[in-house]
Structure formats: structure tokens, C-alpha cells
C-alpha positions in Angstrom: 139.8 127.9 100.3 136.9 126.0 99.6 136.5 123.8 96.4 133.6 122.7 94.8 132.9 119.1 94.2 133.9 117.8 90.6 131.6 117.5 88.5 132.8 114.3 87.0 132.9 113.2 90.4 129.4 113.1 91.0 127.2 110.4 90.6 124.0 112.7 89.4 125.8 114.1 86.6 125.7 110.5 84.9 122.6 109.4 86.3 120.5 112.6 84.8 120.0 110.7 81.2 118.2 107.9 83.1 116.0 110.4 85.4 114.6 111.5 81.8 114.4 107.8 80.4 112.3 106.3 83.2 110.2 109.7 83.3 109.7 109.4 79.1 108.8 105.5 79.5 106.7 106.4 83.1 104.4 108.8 80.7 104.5 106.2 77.7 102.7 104.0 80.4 100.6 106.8 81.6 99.6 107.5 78.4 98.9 103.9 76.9 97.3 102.7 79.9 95.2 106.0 81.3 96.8 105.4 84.3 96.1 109.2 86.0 99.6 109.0 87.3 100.7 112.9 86.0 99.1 116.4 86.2 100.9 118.4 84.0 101.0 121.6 86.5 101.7 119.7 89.7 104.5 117.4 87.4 106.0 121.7 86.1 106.0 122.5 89.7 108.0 119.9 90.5 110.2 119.6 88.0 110.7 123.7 89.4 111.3 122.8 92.7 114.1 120.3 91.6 115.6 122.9 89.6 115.8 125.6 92.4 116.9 122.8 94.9 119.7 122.1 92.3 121.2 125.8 92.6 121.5 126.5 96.1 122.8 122.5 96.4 125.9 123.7 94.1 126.7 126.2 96.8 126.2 124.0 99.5 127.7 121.0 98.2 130.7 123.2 98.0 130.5 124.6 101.3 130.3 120.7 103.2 132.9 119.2 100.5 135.4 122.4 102.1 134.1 121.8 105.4 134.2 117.9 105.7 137.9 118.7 104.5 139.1 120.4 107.3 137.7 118.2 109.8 139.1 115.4 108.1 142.7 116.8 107.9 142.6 118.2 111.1 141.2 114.7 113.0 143.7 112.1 110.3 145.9 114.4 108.7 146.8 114.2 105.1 145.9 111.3 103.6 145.0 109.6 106.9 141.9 107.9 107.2 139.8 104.8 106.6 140.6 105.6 102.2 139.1 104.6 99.4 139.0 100.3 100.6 136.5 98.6 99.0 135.4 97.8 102.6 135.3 101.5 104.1 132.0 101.5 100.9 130.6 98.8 102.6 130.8 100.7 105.8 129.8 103.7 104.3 126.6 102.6 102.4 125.3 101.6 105.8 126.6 104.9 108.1 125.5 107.1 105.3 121.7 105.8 105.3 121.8 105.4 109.0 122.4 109.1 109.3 119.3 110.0 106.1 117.4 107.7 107.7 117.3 109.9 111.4 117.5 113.2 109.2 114.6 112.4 107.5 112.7 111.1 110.4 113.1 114.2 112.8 112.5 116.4 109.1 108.7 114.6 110.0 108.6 114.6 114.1 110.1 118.2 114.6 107.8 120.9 113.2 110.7 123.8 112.0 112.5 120.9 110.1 108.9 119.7 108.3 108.2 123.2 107.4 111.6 122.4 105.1 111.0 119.0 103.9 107.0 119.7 103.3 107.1 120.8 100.3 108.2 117.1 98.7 105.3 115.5 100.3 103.0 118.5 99.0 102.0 116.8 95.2 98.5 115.0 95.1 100.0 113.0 93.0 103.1 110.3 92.9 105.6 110.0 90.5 109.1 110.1 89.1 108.9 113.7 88.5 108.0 114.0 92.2 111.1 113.0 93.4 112.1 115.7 91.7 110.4 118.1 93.9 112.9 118.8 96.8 113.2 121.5 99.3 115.1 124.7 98.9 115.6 125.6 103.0 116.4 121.9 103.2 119.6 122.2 101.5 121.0 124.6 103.7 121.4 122.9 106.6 121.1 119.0 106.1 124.5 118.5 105.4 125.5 119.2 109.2 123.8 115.8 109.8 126.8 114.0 108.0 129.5 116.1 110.0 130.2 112.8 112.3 131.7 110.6 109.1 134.9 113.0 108.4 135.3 112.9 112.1 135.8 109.0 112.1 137.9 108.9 108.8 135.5 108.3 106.1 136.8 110.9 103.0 135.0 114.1 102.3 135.2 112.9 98.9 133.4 109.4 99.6 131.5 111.1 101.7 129.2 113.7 98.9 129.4 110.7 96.6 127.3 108.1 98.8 125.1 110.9 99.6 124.4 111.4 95.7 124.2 107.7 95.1 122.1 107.7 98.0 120.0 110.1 96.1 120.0 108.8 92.4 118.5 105.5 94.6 115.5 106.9 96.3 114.4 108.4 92.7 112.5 104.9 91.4 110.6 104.0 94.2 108.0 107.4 93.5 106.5 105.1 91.0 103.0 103.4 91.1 103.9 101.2 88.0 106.1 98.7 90.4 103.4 96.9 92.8 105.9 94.9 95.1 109.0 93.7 94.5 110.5 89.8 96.1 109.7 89.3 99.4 113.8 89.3 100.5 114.4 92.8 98.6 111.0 94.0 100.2 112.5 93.1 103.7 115.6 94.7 103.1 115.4 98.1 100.7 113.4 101.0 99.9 110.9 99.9 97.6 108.3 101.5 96.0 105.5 99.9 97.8 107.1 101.6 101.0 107.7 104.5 99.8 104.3 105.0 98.7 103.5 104.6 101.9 105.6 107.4 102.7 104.5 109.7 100.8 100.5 108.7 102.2 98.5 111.3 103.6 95.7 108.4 105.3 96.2 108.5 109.2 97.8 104.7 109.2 100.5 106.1 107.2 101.6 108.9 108.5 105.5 109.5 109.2 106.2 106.2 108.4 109.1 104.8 106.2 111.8 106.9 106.4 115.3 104.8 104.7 116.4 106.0 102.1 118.6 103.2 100.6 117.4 100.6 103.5 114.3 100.1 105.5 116.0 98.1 108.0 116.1 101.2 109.5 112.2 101.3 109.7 111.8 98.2 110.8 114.3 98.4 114.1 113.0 101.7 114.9 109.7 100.8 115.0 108.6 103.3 111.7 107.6 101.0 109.8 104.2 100.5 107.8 103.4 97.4 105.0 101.2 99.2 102.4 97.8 97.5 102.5 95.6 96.9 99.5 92.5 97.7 101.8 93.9 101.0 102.5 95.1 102.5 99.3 97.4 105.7 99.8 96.1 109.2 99.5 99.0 111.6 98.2 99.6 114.8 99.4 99.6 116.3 103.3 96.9 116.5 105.7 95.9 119.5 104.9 96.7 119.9 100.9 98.1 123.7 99.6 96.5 123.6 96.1 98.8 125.8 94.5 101.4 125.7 91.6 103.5 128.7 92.9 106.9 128.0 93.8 107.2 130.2 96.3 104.3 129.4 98.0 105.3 125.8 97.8 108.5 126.4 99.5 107.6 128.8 102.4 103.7 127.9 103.4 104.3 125.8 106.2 107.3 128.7 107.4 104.3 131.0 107.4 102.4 128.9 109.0 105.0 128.1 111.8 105.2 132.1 112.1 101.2 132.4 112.5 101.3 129.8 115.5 104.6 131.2 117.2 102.6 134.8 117.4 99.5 134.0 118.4 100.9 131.6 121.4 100.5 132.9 124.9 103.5 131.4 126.5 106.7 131.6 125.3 107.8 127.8 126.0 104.2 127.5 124.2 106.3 129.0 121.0 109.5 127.5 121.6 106.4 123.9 121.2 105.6 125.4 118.0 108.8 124.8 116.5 110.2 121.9 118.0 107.4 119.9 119.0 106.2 117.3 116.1 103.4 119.1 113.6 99.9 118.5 114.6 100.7 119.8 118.1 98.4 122.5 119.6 98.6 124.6 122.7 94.9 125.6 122.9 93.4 122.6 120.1 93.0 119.0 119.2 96.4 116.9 119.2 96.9 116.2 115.5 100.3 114.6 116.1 100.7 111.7 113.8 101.8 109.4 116.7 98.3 110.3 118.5 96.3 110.2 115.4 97.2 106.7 114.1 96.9 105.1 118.1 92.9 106.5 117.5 93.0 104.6 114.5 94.1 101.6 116.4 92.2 102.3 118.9 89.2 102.2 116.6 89.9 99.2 114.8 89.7 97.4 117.6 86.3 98.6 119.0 84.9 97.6 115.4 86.6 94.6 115.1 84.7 93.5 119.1 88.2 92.8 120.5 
């Protein structure tokens, strides 16, 4: 029988009072300063999204915490395992944000998984109640990524709670308020300098920084993009939705998907549609992030006479 996480065990629960500090103290700023940082329908529709995203994660937190449980006991048996060491956290912290880190990349490079994770890069505008909008469709499927660390012993337990600390991480750096933090902490972590990269919609920027916890990842995997005063980020996608429906929010780019599928003439066209990265066309101009920021380059170079 399947068991749900408990509550006490999970990080979020405690961290939810400091979500709505740094948001109260992010608008105190706002406010005082003018910044432009919030608008209130966009920060409603997120704070929606969260919500919904919240409900169908109870389910499937339950269904992973059930199913990492009988891998784990069938692989290591009953207590078996790397436990609860202070070292297996070490080991942990990094396997769990290597595994975000290629989750979240492919969520931009293959088109069916975007149309699940779009709808967090869909606000004009960054802030902490942005981190708050995450995908519905995303939750029902993203925890099969982290089916390889019951397999090598880590607990199912251990398992759902770096994922959550994970999480409770990667809600401070939607912030404009922080410019850069040190250089060595820069290197090494997600910052919100990189993740405002991110979350850019200017060509340079595109599908770029992906850790979640780490950018190491970024950085050996060639993902990586410093955010550039010269080039200040645009929020938002390519091609913005302009709507405050929920609904809408969650399914446009499924719909869209479902446009291009029927109106391709070849069926390995289709198959294209779903699996190649966004911005790919059988019959119009490649729009693929990769292609669009080598024209970029490309460009650059011409004007700069090299």
C-alpha cells in the first residue's frame, strides 16, 4: 500500500513562513523604491499556479515515496542501503541536482516536455511569487527522473527530502533585488544573477542555466551564460501568452503542440514536433534556441570587423 510522505518530514512545510517573509519584505522594497518588480494579476496567477501545482504534487509525491519504496526494498532489502550517513547527504546533494539539472535541461531542448515546464517561464515579470508559478503536467511525470537513486541505495525517504530542499533553494534566486553575489559563490551555486538569465527571453539567453542547487552543472555542460549589464534580461517566452487564465496558462503550448502535430505532412514530421527542441519547423524558419543564439554570434562578429 502506498503511503504518503509525512508531513513533518518535509522540508516545505517549515520553509512556507519564509516564502511569505521574503515575498512581504520583496514588496516592502517594491513599494519604497518603485522598483516595477510585481503586477498584481501576473503575481495572482502565479501564486494560482503554485497552488494547483501543490494538489496534484500531494498525490504524486505519494505515488514516488510508494514507488521508490519498493525498488529500494526489492534492490537492498529492509533496511539495506547507503542510510541516513552524514556522507550518503553529501552524495546525495550532488546526484540529486545532477539528475534536476538534465530534467530541466531536456524540459527546454525537447518540445512535449517545454509544453509542461512553459508555463513557469510564462510571467513578464521576475519575482519571488514567480517561483511560485509551477507546472501542473510537470508533476506527473518528473519524478521518474529520480527512479535511478533508490536503485543505488539512497532512501526513498532521503530521496523526496533533497528534492524539497532542492526546491525551497531555487525559490530566492527569482529576485532582481540581489545583483551578484562573491565571485566563489557565483562560480559554484545558483544565483540570482544566473537565474535571471534563465528565465531571459533575449536570444543570448535562451535555454541557458539550468542547476538547480549548482551551476557546475552549466558550466561543464556547456549551458552556461554570465548575465551581462549590456544585455539586460527580457522576462517572459519568445512569443508571450498575455493571459491571466489558469487554464490557458497551463495547456497553450499543449495546444500548440497539437496544431503543429495535425497540420504536418509526414508522420516522422509529427513524431519532430514533439521531440525535437521548440523552435523547430518542418516547412519554416529554424527558431531553435541553439540556431538562434549561433546567428547572434554570428552577428556580433560581422559588427565587431573580426
Amino acid at each position: 500500500m502506498l503511503k504518503f510522505m509525512p508531513v513533518e518530514n518535509d522540508p516545505v512545510t517549515y520553509a512556507i513562513p519564509f516564502f511569505i517573509i521574503l515575498i512581504s519584505i520583496e514588496l516592502y522594497v517594491n513599494w519604497k523604491e518603485q522598483r516595477g518588480l510585481y503586477e498584481n494579476k501576473e503575481a495572482m496567477a502565479s501564486i494560482g499556479m503554485g497552488l494547483g501545482s501543490l494538489v496534484v504534487n500531494v498525490v504524486m509525491k505519494a505515488l514516488a515515496y510508494g514507488v521508490y519504496t519498493m525498488i529500494h526494498t526489492a534492490v537492498w532489502g529492509e533496511g539495506g542501503g547507503l542510510g541516513w550517513h552524514w556522507w550518503v547527504w553529501v552524495l546525495i546533494l550532488f546526484a540529486d541536482d545532477f539528475t534536476f539539472y538534465w530534467h530541466h535541461r531536456l524540459s527546454h531542448e525537447v518540445r512535449i516536455l517545454w509544453a509542461a515546464h512553459v508555463n513557469h517561464h510564462s510571467s513578464q515579470t521576475l519575482n519571488l511569487a514567480t517561483a511560485l508559478r509551477q507546472s501542473w503536467a510537470e508533476q506527473l511525470y518528473k519524478y521518474v527522473w529520480w527512479l535511478w537513486l533508490p536503485l543505488v541505495g539512497f532512501p526513498p525517504m532521503m530521496i523526496l527530502m533533497m528534492m524539497s530542499i532542492s526546491l525551497i533553494y531555487q525559490y530566492w534566486p527569482h529576485t532582481e533585488l540581489i545583483r551578484r553575489m562573491p565571485r566563489w559563490f557565483e562560480f559554484i551555486f545558483n544565483t540570482p544573477s544566473h537565474h535571471r538569465v534563465h528565465h531571459a527571453s533575449n536570444i543570448r539567453y535562451l535555454d541557458q542555466n539550468h542547476g538547480g542547487i549548482l551551476i557546475i552543472w552549466d558550466r561543464l555542460f556547456g549551458t552556461f551564460q554570465e548575465e551581462l549589464d549590456e544585455d539586460k534580461p527580457k522576462y517572459g517566452i519568445t512569443t508571450n501568452i498575455n493571459t491571466y487564465n489558469l487554464f490557458k496558462i497551463a495547456s497553450h503550448e499543449f495546444i500548440a503542440v497539437w496544431h503543429d502535430v495535425k497540420r504536418a505532412p509526414k508522420f516522422s514530421d509529427k513524431l519532430k514536433y514533439m521531440f525535437m527542441p521548440p523552435g523547430w519547423s518542418h516547412d519554416g524558419p529554424d527558431q531553435r534556441a541553439r540556431t538562434l543564439r549561433k546567428q547572434l554570434a554570428e552577428q556580433e562578429r560581422l559588427a565587431s570587423g573580426e
